[in-house]
C-alpha positions as CSV (number, residue, x, y, z in Angstrom):
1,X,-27.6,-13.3,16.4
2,X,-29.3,-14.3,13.0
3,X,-28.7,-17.8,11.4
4,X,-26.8,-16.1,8.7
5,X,-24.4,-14.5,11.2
6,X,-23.7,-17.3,13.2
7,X,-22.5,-19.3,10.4
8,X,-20.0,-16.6,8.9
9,X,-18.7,-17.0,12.5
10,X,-18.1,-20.8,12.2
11,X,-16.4,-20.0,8.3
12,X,-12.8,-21.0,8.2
13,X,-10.6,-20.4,5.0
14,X,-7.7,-22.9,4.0
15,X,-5.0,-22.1,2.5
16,X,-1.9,-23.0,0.6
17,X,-3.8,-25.6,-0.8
18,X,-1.9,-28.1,-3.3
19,X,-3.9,-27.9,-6.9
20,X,-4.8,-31.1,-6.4
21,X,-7.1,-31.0,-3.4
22,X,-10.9,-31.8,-3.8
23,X,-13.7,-30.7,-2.2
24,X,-14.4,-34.1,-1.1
25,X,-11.2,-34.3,0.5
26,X,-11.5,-31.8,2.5
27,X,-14.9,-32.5,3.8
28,X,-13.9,-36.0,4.2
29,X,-10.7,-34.3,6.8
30,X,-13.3,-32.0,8.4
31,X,-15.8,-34.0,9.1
32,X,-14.1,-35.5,11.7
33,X,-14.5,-32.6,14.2
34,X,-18.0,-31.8,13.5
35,X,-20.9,-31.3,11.0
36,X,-19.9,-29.7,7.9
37,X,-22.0,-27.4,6.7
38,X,-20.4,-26.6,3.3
39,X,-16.9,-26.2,1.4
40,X,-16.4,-24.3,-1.3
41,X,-12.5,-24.5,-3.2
42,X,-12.1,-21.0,-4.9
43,X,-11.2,-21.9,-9.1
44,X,-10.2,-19.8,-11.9
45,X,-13.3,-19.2,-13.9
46,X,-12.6,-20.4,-17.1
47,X,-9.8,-23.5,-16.4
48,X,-11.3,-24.3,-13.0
49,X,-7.8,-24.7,-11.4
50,X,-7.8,-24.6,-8.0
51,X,-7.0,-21.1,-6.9
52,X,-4.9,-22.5,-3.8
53,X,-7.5,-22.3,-1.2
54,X,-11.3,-22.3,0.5
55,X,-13.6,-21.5,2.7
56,X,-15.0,-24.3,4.9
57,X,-18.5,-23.6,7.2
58,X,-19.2,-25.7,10.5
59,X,-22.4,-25.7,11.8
60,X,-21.3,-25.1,15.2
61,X,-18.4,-22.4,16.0
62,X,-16.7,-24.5,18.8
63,X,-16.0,-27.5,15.9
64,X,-14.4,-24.8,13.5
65,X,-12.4,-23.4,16.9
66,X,-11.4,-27.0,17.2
67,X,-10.4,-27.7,13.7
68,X,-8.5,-24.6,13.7
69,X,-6.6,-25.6,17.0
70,X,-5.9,-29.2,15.6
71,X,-5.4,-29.1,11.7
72,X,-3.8,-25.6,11.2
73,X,-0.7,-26.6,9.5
74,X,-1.9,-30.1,8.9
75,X,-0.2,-31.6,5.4
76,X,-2.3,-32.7,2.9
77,X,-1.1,-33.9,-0.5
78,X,2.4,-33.0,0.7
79,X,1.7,-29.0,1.4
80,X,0.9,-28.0,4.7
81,X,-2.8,-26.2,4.7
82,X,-2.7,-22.7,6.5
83,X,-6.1,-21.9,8.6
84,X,-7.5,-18.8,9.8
85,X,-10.9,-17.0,10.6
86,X,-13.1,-16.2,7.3
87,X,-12.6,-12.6,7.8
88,X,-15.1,-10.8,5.5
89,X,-14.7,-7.6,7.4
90,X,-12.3,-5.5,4.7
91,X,-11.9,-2.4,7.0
92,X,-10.4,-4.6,9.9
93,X,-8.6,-6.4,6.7
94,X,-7.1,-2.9,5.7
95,X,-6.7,-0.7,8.6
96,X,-3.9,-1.6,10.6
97,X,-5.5,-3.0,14.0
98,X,-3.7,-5.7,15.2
99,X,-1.2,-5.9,12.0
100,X,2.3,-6.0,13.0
101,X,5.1,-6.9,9.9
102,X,8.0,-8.6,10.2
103,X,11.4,-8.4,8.1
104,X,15.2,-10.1,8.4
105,X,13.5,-13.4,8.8
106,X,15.9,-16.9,8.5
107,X,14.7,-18.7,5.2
108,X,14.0,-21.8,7.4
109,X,10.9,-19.9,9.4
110,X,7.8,-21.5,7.4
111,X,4.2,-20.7,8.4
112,X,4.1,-22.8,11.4
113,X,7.4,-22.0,13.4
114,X,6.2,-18.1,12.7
115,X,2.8,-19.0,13.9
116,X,4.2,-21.0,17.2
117,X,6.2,-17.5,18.0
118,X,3.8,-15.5,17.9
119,X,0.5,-16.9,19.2
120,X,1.6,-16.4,22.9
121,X,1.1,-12.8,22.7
122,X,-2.6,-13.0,21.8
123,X,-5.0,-14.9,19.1
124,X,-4.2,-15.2,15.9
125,X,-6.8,-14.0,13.0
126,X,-3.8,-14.4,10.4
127,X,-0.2,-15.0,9.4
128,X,1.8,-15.8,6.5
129,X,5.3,-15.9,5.6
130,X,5.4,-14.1,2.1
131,X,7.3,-17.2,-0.5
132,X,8.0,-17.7,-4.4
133,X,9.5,-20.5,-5.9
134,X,12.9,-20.0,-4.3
135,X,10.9,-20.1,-0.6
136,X,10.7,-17.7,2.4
137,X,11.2,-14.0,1.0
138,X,12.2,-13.4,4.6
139,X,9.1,-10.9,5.5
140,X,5.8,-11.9,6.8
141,X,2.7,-10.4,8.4
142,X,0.8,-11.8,11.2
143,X,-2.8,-10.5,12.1
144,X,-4.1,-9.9,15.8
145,X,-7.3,-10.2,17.0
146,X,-6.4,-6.6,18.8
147,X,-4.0,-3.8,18.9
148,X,-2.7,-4.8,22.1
149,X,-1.4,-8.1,21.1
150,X,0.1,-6.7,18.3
151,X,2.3,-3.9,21.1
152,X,3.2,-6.8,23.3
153,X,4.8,-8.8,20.1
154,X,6.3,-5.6,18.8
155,X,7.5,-4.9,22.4
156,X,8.7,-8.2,23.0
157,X,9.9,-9.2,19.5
158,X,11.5,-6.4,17.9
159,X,15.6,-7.0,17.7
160,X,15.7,-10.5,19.2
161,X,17.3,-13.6,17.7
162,X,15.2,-16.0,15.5
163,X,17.6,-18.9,14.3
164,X,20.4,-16.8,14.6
165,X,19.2,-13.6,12.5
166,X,18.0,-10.3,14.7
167,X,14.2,-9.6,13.4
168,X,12.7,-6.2,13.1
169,X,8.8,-6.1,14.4
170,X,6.8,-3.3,14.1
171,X,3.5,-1.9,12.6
172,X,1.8,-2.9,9.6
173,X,1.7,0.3,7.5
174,X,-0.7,0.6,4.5
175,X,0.6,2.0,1.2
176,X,-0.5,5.1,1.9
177,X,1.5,5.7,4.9
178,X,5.0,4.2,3.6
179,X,4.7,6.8,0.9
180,X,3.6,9.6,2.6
181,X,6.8,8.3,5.2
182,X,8.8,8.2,2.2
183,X,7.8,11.9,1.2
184,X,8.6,13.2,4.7
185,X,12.2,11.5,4.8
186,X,12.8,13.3,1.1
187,X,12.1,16.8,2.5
188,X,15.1,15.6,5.3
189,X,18.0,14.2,3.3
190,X,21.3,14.0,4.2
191,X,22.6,12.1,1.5
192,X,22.9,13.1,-2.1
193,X,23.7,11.7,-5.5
194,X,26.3,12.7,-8.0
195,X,27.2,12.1,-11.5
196,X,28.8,12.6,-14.7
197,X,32.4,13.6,-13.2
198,X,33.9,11.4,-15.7
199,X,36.8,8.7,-14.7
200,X,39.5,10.9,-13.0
201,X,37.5,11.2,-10.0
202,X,38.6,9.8,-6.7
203,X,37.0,9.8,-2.9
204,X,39.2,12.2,-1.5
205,X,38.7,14.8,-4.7
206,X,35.5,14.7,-4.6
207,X,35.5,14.8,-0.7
208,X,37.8,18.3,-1.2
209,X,34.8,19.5,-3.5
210,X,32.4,18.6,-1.2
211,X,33.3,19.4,2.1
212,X,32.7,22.9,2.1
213,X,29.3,23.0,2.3
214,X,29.6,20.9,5.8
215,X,30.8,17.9,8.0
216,X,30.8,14.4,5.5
217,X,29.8,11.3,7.2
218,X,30.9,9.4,4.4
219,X,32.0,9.9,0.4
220,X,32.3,7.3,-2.4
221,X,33.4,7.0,-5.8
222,X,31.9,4.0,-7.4
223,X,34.4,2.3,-9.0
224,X,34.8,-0.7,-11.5
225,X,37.0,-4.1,-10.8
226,X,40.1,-2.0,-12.3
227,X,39.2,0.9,-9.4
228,X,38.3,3.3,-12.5
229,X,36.2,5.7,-11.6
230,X,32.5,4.9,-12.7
231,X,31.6,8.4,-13.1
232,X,28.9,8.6,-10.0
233,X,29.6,8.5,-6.6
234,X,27.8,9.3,-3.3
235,X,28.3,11.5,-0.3
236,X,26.6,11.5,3.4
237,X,26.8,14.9,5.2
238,X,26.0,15.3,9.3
239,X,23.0,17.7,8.8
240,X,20.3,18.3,6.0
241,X,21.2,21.9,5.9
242,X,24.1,21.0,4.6
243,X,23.5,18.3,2.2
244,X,20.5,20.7,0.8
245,X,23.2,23.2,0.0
246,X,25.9,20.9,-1.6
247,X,22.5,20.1,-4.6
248,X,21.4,23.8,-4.8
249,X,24.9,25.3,-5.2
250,X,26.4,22.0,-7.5
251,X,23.6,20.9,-9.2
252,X,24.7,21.8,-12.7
253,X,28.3,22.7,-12.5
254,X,31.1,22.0,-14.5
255,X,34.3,19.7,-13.4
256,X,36.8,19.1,-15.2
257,X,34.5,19.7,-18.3
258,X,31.5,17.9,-17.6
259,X,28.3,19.2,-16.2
260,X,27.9,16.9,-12.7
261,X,24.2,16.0,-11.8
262,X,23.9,16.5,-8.2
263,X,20.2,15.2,-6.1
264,X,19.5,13.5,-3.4
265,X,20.3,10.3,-2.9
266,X,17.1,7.6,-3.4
267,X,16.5,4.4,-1.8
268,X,15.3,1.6,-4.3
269,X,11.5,1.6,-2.9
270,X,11.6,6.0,-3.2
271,X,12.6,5.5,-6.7
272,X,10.0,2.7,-7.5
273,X,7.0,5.0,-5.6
274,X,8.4,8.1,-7.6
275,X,8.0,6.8,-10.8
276,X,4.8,4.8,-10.1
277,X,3.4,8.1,-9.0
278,X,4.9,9.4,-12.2
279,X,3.2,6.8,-14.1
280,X,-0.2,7.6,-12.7
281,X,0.4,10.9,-13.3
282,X,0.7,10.4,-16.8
283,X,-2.1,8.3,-17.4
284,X,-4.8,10.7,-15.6
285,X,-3.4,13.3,-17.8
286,X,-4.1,10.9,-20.9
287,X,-6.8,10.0,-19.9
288,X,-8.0,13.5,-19.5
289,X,-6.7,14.4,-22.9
290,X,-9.7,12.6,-24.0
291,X,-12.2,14.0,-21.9
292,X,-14.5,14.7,-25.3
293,X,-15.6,12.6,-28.1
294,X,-13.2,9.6,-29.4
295,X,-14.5,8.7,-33.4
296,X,-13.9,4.9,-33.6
297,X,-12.3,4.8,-37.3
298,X,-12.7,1.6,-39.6
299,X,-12.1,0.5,-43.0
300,X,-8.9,2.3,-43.2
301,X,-6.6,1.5,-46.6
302,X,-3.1,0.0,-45.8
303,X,-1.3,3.1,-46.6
304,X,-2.8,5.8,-43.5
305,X,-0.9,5.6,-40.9
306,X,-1.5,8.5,-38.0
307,X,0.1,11.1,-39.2
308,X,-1.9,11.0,-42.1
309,X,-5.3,10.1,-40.4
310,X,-4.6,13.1,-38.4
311,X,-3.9,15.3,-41.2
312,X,-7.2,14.6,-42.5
313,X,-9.3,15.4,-39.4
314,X,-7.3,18.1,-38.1
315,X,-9.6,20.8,-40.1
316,X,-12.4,20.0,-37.9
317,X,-11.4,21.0,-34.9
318,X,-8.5,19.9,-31.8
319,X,-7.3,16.2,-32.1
320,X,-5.6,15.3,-28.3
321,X,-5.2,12.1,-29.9
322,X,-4.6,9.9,-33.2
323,X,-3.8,6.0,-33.2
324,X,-4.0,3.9,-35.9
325,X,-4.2,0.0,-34.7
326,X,-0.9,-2.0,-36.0
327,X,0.0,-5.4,-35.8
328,X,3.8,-6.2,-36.6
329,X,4.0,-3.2,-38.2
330,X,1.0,-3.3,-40.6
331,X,-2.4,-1.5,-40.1
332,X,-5.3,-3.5,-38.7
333,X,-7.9,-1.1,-40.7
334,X,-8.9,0.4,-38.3
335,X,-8.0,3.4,-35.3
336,X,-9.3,6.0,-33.0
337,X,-9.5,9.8,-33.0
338,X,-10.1,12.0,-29.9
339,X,-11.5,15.7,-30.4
340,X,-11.7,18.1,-27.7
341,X,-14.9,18.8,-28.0
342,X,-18.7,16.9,-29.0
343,X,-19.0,19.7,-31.5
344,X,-16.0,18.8,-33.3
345,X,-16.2,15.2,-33.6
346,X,-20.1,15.5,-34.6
347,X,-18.9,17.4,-37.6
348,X,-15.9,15.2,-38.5
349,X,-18.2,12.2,-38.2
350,X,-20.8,13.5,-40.2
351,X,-18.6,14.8,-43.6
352,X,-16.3,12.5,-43.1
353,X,-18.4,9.2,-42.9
354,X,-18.1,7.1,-46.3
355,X,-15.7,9.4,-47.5
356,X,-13.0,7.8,-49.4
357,X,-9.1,7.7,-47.9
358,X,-6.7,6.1,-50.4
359,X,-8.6,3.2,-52.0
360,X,-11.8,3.2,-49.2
361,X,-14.4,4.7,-47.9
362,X,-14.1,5.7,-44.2
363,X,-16.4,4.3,-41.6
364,X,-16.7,6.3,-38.6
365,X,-18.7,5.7,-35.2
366,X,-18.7,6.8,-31.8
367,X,-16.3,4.7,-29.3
368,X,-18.4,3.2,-26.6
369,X,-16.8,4.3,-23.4
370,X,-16.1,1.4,-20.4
């Protein structure tokens, strides 16, 4: 093993770090179980706040094993530090091995207490109970050292009490994975999503106008503090057959002389991935739109805004895009242009340079692209 190699071995990082904590502080604390070889307190790079946490180097790997054993949780400055293994590997980071997640948990469960729960199933590269300002969010993550530490928690955890609240424990899953999940669960529904039935509707109506089209679990009318009808409502049927007919057949109709939307019913985190897929959806496609040449546009007169800008350049060829710069609703003098082709903008920029648009004459340039 190279020098180099040995002493990302012996690399521990802190964190949770209070603001205040110094460099010489903390070399001063772990000095005391053997040499240090360096410590480094991560800052933002222009106000050099302290980020929250750090990366200390032993010389030997059985003083940071000690210093990990001894200080983890350790308060300094009032906040107790977290320790854990440098781990510089970003695949083991990302893939899964070892990662088991953990939800339902009682606001009281800090770092520590999750920590002391868990370590008897194997070692510990990582955990953390996810907090704001409020405190514990009730979730947290805890990192094996290998997948068959994380089975035996899983196995052994999953269900059981923790300060009176029944935790679930099971595998980390990437972003990826909870959203293709999330797609596979949509093409299975069984409950859908219905409104614009106006305020006349009740459970047991909209039950009689559902039921047809199979067994219901469960219907509901959502309902104000007067029990008015809010004009959506929900309904659970036995079999995805069944709910799959109910939106194909309903989807559209008219009751009571309202057209009724009819879907399937969404969870909070489908609807958030929906539309952030959406979103990213729409962005490619802009950014695609301006695949050719974008014309950086300056010394623009007060009065062209971008219909007018692209009224002028339209002659030259396809525009995907005009967008004159505002600031509190007054041009900044200057915008952008995007043509379809190099062809197009070449010739706008050439006839068009110095010409003069209301009171000035236009400078035009090439967008430098990032």
């Amino acid at each position: 093993m190279n020098v180099a190699a040995k002493y990302r071995m012996a690399s521990l990082y802190v964190g949770d770090l209070h603001a205040d904590v110094t460099e010489d502080l903390l070399f001063r604390k772990f000095s005391t179980v053997g040499p240090v070889l360096s410590i480094r307190i991560c800052r933002d790079q222009v106000t050099r706040r302290s980020l929250g946490y750090a990366y200390v180097n032993f010389l030997q790997l059985a003083d940071a094993q000690k210093a990990l054993d001894t200080m983890n949780f350790d308060i300094i400055k009032g906040k107790s530090i977290r320790l854990m293994w440098s781990q510089r590997d970003a695949y083991l980071r990302r893939s899964g091995i070892g990662n088991v997640f953990i939800k339902n948990l009682d606001k009281s469960i800090d770092n520590k207490t999750l920590y002391e729960h868990f370590s008897a199933f194997g070692k510990i590269l990582s955990s953390k109970v996810m907090s704001d300002d409020q405190g514990s969010k009730g979730y947290a993550f805890v990192h094996f050292q290998n997948q068959s530490a994380a089975d035996r928690a899983i196995e052994e955890m999953n269900g059981k009490l923790l300060k009176g609240c029944k935790v679930f424990v099971g595998r980390f899953k990437n972003r990826k994975d909870r959203e293709a999940e999330l797609r596979s669960k949509a093409s299975e529904f069984t409950n859908i999503y219905i409104k614009n039935f106006g305020g006349e509707m009740d459970d047991e109506r909209l039950k009689d106008v559902f039921s047809k089209y199979g067994k219901t679990l469960s219907v509901k009318v959502m309902t104000d503090s007067s029990g008015k009808s809010k004009g959506f409502g929900f309904v659970s049927f036995d079999s995805h057959e069944a709910a799959k007919k109910a939106v194909e057949e309903m989807n559209g109709r008219d009751i009571n002389g309202q057209l009724i939307f009819v879907g399937r019913a969404q969870k909070k985190v489908e609807r958030q991935a929906e539309l952030k897929q959406m979103f990213e959806q729409l962005k490619r496609e802009r950014i695609r739109g301006c695949q050719g040449v974008k014309l950086y546009i300056k010394n623009l007169d007060d009065t062209i805004d971008d219909e007018k800008l692209r009224n002028e350049f339209s002659s030259f060829g396809s525009i995907s895009r005009v967008k004159v710069m505002q600031e509190e609703g007054q041009s900044k003098g200057f915008g952008l242009i995007c043509f379809s082709s190099p062809e197009d903008a070449t010739k706008a920029m050439t006839e068009m340079n110095g010409r003069i648009l209301g009171s000035k004459p236009l400078s035009i340039a090439l967008a430098q692209r990032h």
